[in-house]
C-alpha positions as CSV (number, residue, x, y, z in Angstrom):
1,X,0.0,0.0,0.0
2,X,0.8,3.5,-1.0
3,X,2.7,5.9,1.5
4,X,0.9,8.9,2.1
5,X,2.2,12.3,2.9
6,X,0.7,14.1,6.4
7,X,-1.7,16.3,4.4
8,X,-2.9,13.4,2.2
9,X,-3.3,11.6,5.5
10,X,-5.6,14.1,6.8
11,X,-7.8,14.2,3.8
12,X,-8.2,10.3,3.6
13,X,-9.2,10.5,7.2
14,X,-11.8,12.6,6.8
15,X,-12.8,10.6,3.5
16,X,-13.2,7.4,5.3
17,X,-15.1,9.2,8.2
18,X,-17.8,10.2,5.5
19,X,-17.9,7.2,3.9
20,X,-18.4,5.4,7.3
21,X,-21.3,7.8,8.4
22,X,-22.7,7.1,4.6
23,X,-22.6,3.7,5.3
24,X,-24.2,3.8,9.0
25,X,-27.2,5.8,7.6
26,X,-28.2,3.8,4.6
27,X,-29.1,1.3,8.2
28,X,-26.9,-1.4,6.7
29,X,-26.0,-1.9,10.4
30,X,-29.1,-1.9,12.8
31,X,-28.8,0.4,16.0
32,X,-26.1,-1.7,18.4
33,X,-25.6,-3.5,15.9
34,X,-21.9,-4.9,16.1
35,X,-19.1,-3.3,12.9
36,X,-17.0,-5.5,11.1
37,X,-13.7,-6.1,11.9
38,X,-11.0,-3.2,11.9
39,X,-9.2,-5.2,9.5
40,X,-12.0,-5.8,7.3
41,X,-13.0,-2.3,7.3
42,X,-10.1,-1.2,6.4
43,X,-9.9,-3.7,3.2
44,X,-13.2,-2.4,2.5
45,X,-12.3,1.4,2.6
46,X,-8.8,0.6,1.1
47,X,-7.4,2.2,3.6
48,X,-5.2,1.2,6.2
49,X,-6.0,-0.3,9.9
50,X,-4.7,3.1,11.7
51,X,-7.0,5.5,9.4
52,X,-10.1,3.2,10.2
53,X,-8.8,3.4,14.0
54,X,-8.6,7.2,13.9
55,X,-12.3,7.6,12.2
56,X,-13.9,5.0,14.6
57,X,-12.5,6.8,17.5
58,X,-13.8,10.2,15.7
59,X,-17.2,8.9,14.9
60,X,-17.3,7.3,19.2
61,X,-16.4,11.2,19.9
62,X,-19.3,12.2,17.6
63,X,-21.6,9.9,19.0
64,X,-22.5,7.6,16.0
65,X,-20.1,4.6,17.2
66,X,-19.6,2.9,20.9
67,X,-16.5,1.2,21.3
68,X,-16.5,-2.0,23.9
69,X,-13.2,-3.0,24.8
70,X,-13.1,-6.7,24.6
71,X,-16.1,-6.8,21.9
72,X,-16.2,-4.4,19.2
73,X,-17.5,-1.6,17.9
74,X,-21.2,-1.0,17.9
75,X,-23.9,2.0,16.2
76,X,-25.6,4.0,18.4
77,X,-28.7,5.9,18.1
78,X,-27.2,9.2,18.2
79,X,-29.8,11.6,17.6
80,X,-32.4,9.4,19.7
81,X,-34.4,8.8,16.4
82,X,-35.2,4.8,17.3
83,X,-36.2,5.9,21.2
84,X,-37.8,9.0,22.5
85,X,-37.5,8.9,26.0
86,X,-39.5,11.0,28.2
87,X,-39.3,11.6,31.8
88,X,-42.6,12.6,33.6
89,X,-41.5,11.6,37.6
90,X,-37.8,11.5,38.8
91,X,-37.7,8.4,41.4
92,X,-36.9,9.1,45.2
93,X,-33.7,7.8,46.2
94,X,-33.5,3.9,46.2
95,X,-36.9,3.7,44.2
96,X,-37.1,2.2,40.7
97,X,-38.7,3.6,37.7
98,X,-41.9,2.6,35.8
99,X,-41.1,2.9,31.9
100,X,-44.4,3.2,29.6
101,X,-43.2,1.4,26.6
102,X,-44.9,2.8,23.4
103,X,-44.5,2.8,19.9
104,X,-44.7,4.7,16.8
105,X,-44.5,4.9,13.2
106,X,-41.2,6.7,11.9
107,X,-42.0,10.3,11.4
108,X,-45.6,10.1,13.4
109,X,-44.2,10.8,16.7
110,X,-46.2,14.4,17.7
111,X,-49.5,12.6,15.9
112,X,-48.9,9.5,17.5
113,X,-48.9,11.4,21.1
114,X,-52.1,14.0,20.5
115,X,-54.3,11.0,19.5
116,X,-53.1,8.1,22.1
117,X,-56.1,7.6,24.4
118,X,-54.4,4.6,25.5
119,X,-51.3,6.1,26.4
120,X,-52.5,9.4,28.1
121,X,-55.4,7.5,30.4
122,X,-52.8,4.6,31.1
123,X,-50.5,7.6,32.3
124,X,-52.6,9.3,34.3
125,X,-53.2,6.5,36.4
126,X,-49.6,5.2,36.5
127,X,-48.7,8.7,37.7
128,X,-50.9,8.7,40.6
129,X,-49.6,5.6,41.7
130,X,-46.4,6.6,41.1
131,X,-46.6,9.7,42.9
132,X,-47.9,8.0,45.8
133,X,-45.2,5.7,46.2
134,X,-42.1,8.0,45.4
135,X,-41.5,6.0,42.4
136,X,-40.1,7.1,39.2
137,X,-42.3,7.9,35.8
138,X,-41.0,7.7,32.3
139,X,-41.7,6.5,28.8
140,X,-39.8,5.2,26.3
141,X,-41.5,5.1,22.5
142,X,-40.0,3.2,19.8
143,X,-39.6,3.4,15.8
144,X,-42.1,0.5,15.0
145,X,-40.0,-1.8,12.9
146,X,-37.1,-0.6,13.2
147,X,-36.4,0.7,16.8
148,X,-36.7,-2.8,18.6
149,X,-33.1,-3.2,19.1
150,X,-32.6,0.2,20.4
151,X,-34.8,0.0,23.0
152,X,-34.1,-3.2,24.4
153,X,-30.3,-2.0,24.8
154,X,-32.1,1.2,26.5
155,X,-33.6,-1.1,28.9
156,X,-30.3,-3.4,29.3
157,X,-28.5,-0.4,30.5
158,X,-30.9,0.1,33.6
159,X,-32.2,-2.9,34.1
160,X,-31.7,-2.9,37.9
161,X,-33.7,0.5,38.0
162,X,-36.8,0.1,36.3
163,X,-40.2,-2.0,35.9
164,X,-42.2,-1.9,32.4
165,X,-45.5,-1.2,31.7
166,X,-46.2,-2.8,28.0
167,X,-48.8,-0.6,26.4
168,X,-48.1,-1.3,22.4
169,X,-48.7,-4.9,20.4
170,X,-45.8,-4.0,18.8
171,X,-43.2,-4.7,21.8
172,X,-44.8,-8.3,22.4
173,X,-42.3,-10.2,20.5
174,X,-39.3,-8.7,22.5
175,X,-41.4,-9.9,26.2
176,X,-38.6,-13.3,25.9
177,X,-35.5,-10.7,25.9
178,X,-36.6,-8.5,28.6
179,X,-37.6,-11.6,31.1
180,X,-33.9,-13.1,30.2
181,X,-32.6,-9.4,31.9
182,X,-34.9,-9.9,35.3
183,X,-36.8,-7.0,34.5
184,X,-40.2,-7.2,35.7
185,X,-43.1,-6.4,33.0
186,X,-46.9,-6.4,32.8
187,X,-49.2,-6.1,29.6
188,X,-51.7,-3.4,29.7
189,X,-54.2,-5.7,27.3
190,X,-55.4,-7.5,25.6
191,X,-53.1,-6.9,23.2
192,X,-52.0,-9.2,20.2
193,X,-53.6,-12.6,19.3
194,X,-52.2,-14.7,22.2
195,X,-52.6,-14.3,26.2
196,X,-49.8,-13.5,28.1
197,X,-48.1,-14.2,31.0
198,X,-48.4,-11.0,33.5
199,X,-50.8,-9.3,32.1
200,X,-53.4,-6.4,33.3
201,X,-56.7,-6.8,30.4
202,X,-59.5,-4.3,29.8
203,X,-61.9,-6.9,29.5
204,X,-63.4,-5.3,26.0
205,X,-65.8,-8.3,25.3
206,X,-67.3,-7.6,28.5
207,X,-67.1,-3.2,27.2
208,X,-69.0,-4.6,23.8
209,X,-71.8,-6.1,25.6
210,X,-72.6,-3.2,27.8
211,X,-73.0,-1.5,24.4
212,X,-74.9,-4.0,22.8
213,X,-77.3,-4.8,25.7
214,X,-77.5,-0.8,26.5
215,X,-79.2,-0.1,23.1
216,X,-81.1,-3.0,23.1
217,X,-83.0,-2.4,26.4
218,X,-83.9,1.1,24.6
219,X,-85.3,-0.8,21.8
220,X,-82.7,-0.2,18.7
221,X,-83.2,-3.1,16.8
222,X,-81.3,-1.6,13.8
223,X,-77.7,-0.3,14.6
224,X,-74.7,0.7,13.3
225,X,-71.7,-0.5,14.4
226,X,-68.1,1.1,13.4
227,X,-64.9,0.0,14.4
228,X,-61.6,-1.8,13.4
229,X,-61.9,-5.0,11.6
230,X,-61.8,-7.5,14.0
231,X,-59.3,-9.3,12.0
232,X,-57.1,-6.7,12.9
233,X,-56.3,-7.3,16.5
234,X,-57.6,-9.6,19.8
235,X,-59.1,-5.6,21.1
236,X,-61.3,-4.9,17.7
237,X,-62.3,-8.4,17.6
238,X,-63.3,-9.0,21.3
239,X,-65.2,-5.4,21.0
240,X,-67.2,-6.6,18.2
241,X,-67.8,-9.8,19.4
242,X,-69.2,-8.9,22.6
243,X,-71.3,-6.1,21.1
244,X,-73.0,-8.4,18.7
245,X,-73.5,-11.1,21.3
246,X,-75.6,-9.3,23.5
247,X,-77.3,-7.5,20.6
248,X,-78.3,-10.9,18.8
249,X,-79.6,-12.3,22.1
250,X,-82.1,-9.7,22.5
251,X,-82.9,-9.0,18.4
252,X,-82.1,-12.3,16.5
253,X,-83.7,-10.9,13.5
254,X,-82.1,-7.7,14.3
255,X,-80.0,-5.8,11.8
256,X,-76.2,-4.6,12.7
257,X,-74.9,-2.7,9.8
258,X,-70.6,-2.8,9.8
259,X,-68.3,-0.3,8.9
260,X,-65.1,-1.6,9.6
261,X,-61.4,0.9,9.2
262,X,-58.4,-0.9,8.4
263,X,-55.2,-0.8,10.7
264,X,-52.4,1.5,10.3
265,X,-49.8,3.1,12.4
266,X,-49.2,6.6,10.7
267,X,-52.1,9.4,12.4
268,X,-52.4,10.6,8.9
269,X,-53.6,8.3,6.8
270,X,-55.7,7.1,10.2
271,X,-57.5,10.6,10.1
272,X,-58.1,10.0,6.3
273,X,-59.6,6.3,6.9
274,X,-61.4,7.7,10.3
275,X,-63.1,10.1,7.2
276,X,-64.2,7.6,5.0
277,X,-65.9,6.0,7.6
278,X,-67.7,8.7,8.3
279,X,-68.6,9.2,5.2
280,X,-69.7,5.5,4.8
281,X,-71.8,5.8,8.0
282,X,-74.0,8.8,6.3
283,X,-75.3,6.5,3.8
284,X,-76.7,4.3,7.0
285,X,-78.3,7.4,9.0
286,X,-82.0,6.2,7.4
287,X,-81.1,3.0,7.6
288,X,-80.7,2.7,11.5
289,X,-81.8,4.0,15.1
290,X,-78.5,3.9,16.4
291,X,-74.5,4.2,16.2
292,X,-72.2,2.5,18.7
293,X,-68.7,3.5,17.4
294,X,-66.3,1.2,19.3
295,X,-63.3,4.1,19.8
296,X,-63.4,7.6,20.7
297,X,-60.6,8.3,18.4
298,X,-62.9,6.9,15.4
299,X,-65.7,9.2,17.1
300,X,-63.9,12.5,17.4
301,X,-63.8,12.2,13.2
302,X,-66.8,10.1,12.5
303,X,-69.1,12.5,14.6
304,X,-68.1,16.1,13.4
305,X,-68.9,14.9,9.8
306,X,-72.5,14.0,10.8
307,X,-73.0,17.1,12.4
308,X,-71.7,19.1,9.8
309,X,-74.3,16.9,7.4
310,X,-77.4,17.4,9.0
311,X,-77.2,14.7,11.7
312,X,-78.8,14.9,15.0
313,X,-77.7,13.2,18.4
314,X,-80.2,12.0,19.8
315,X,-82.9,13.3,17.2
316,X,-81.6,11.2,13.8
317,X,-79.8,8.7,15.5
318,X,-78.8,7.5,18.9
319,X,-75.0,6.9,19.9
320,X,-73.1,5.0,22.0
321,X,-69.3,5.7,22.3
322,X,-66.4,3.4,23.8
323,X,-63.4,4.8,25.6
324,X,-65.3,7.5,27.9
325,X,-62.1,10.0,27.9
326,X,-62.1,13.5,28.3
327,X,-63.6,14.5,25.0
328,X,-67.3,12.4,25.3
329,X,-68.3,15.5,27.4
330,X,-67.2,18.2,25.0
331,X,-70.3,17.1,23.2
332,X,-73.6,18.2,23.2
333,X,-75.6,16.2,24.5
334,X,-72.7,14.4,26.4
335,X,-72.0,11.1,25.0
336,X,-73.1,8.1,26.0
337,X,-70.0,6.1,26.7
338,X,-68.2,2.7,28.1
339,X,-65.5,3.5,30.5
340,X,-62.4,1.2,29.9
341,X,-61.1,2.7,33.1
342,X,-57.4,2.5,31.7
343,X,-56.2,4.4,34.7
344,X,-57.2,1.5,36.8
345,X,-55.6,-1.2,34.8
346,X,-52.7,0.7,35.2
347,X,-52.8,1.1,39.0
348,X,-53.4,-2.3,39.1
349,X,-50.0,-3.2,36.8
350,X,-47.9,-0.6,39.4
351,X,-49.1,-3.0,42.0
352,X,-48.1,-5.7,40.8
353,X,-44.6,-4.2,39.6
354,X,-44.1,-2.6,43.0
355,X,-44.8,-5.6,44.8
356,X,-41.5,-7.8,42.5
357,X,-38.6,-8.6,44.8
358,X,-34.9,-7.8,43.4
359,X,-36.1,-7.8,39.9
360,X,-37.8,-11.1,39.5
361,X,-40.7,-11.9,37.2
362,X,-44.0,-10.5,38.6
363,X,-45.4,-14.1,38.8
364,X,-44.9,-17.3,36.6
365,X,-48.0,-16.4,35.0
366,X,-50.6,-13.6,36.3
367,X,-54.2,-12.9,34.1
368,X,-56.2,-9.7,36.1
369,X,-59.4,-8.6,33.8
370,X,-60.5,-4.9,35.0
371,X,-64.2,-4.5,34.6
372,X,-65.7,-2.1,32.4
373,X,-69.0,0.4,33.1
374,X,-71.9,2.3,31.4
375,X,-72.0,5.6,31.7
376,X,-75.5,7.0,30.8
377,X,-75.3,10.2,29.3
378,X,-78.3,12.0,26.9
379,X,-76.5,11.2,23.2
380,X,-79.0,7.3,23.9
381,X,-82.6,7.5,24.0
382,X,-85.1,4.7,23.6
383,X,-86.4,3.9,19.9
384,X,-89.7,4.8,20.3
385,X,-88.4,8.2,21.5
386,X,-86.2,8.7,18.3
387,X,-89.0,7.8,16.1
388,X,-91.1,10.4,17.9
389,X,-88.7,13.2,17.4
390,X,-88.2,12.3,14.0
391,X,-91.5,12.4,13.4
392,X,-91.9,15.8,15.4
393,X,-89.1,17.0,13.3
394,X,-90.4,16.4,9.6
């Protein structure tokens, strides 16, 4: 190999130290995943073993590369791209930390966070436990798909300190990898298409049929459902089951008309499906005495259309909402609404993380179902009651 001169030395350096960063962000190495060797860097930059030294230990300085003595050199999520962490409670001294594990779809993180319902209600109840117990409060949200590694090296470095609270379908897979660490976990579900061990259920067939039997008893024998497909996930599916159970055993000959949105994790394109389904459900309005839309998020697009088209709540239609957050009493009337009571689950998962001894499993194998409740509101009135204020009305 060539000698080169100080100057040309300097320039190669900085050559190499491009390329490398090139080569990291086309994602041919994963986040901590482990280089090549030095020696076959080097034959791959054509360049020799001390230039590759002196732009590894540049790029460590930089904070693209770690170097472990003993085991190589590994990429590191620099800019925090993979894993947003977010601290809501600092732990008092000696306590551990309960970390929120989310997900999101590269690019969606700010849409991800203003529509969660699932993540905002599961925080609000793990803070109050939290705060009552002088434990830490953090979450840590993850590039779907990409960000899997990242985050389980996140966890691996504080291990001893922390308890997780599993809130995404999407971290499932990795449950093997954080149990061979000692880290105690629970499952905020159902979640997935399998049970888990160690996990805290909103028991959402149980949310359906309080929907189901509620506008039954007021006589809606033709309804409206809208939701996820239930092919998409164990929630959608045990939602719709249980809502057209209990509507069924009243109405056999009853009518539930289905408007079902697909499944995807970018906000935008949600909001855009959210729309066709409310456009969709304004072909039904004459069709039916009553909506039961099995997510608030679905509602907050669904319902605003309607409005906007001439729909009246209770006059046209009836409605029944699930989720009972914040936003089913901006309304008017109020909606009518299932509570998941999400806050409770995750009280209920901080006891049961609180309660682990030196980091061991929560339980070899722990099933709690949180029970869901009506709450009557003015947006659900009996049949006979639509049909006379639609009658009043023409």
């Amino acid at each position: 190999m060539a000698v080169l001169k100080a100057n040309e030395n300097v320039s190669v350096h900085a050559d190499v130290k491009e390329r490398m960063v090139e080569f990291l962000r086309e994602k041919r190495i994963p986040v901590n995943g482990k280089l090549p060797p030095l020696r076959e860097l080097s034959g791959k930059f054509n360049v020799s073993l001390a230039t590759i030294r002196k732009a590894v230990l540049s790029l460590e300085e930089s904070g693209e590369l770690s170097v472990r003595h003993g085991s190589g050199v590994y990429v590191v999520d620099k800019h925090g791209e993979l894993v947003v962490e977010t601290t809501i409670l600092r732990p008092f001294r000696g306590n551990k930390t309960i970390c929120v594990i989310d997900s999101f779809a590269r690019g969606d993180l700010e849409g991800h966070y203003l529509d969660n319902f699932v993540l905002s209600e599961t925080l609000q109840g793990a803070k109050e436990a939290c705060l009552k117990s002088k434990w830490g409060l953090k979450v840590l949200s993850f590039v779907i798909g990409e960000g899997e590694q990242a985050i389980l090296q996140k966890i691996a470095e504080c291990k001893g300190d922390v308890a997780l609270m599993v809130v995404t379908q999407h971290f499932l897979n990795l449950l093997d990898s954080v149990e061979k660490m000692g880290v105690p976990v629970v499952v905020l579900g159902p979640s997935g298409t399998k049970t888990y061990k160690n996990e805290v259920c909103i028991d959402l067939f149980e949310a359906g049929v309080l929907a189901g039997d509620h506008l039954a008893e007021l006589g809606h024998q033709k309804v409206l459902y809208i939701g996820q497909h239930p092919a998409v996930a164990k929630t959608s599916y045990l939602r719709h089951s249980g809502f057209c159970y209990a509507h069924k055993k009243v109405f056999p000959q009853g009518e539930i008309h289905e408007i079902f949105v697909s499944d995807t994790t970018d906000s935008s394109k949600l909001r855009q499906l959210f729309l066709g389904a409310a456009q969709k459900a304004l072909e039904f309005i004459n069709s039916v005495s009553a909506i039961f839309i099995s997510s608030e998020q679905i509602a907050l697009t669904v319902m605003p259309y309607l409005l906007q088209h001439g729909v009246r709540i209770p006059e046209t239609v009836s409605l029944v909402t699930l989720d009972n957050s914040r936003f089913a009493k901006l309304f008017t009337p109020m909606w009518t609404s299932i509570d998941l009571n999400r806050p409770g689950a995750a009280i209920t998962a901080f006891e049961l993380l609180s309660a682990c001894d030196n980091g061991s499993p929560v339980s070899p194998f722990f099933k709690y179902f949180v029970p869901s409740r009506l709450v009557i509101r003015d947006s659900a009135v009996s049949w006979i009651q639509n049909k006379k204020e639609t009658s009043v009305k023409e």
